[in-house]
N, C-alpha and C positions, 0 to 999 in steps of 0.2 A: 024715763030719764030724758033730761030736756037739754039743750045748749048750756044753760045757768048751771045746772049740778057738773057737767063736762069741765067747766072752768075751774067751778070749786074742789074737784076731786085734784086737777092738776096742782091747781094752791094748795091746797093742803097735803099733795106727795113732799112735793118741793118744802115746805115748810119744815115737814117733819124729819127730812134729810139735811137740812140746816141747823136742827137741833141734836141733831144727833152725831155730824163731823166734829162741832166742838166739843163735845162729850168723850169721843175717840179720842181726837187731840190731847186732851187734856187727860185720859186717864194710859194712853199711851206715853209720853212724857212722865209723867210719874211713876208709869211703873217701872220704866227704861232706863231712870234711877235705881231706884227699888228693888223691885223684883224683875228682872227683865222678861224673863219666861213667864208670867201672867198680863206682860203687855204684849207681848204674841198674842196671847187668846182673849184678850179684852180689848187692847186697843185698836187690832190692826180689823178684825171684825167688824167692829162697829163704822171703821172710817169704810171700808167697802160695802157697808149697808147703807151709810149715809151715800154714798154714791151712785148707788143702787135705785133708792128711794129720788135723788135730783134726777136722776136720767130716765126713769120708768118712764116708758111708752103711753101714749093711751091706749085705752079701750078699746076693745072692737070696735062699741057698741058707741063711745065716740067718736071714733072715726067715721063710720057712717052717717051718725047724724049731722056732722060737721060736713061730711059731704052733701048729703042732701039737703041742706038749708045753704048751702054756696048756690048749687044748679040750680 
């Protein structure tokens, strides 16, 4: 694992946490119509995965290398 896949793992957490808030939103919202008690368990999930997924930390295994190509 090099500096270049470090970047591209973070782009791609964040990415796929941004596809997936609007996703929650949207079937949150509709079910809150709807059914409310299946947007409990679909919508409000997916909006804390999506949160999940913008905020993940790196990798060890990043952080290291990230540190030892600073020093």
């Amino acid at each position: 694992m090099n500096r270049e896949d470090c970047k591209n793992e973070k782009i791609s957490s964040r990415m796929i946490g941004l596809i997936i808030i609007p996703l929650g939103l949207v079937l949150s919202l509709i079910s809150f119509f709807f059914l409310p008690v299946v947007g409990l368990f679909l919508g409000i999930p997916l909006l804390v995965l999506g949160g999940v997924f913008i905020a993940a930390p790196e990798s060890k295994v990043c952080r290291l290398i990230l540190r030892k190509d600073e020093a």
